[in-house]
C-alpha positions in Angstrom: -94.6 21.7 -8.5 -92.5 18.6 -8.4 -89.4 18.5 -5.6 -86.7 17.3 -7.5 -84.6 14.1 -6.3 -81.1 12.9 -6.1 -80.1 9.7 -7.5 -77.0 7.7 -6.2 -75.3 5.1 -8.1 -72.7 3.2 -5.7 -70.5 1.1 -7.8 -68.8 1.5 -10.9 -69.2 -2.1 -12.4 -70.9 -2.8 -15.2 -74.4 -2.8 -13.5 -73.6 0.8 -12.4 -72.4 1.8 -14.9 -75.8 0.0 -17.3 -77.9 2.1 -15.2 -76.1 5.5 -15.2 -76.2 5.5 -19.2 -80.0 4.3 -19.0 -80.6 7.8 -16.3 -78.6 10.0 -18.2 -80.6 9.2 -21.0 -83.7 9.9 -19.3 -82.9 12.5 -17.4 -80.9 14.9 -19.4 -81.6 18.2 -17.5 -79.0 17.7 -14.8 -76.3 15.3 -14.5 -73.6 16.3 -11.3 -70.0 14.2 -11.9 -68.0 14.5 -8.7 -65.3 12.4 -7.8 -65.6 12.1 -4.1 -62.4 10.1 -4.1 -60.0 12.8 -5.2 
């Protein structure tokens, strides 16, 4: 059984935001939004 990992993308530019589309596309099981900044 596979441990499942957390990925963190710091940044919101448009590398950031490149690689969250990319992931999201991948991995569509899970995706957590929180705004940490609220």
């Amino acid at each position: 059984m596979m441990k499942n990992k957390n990925i963190i993308i710091i940044g919101a530019g448009y590398a950031g935001v490149h690689a969250a589309k990319k992931l999201a596309k991948t991995f569509k099981k899970r995706c957590f939004r929180h705004d940490y900044f609220n």
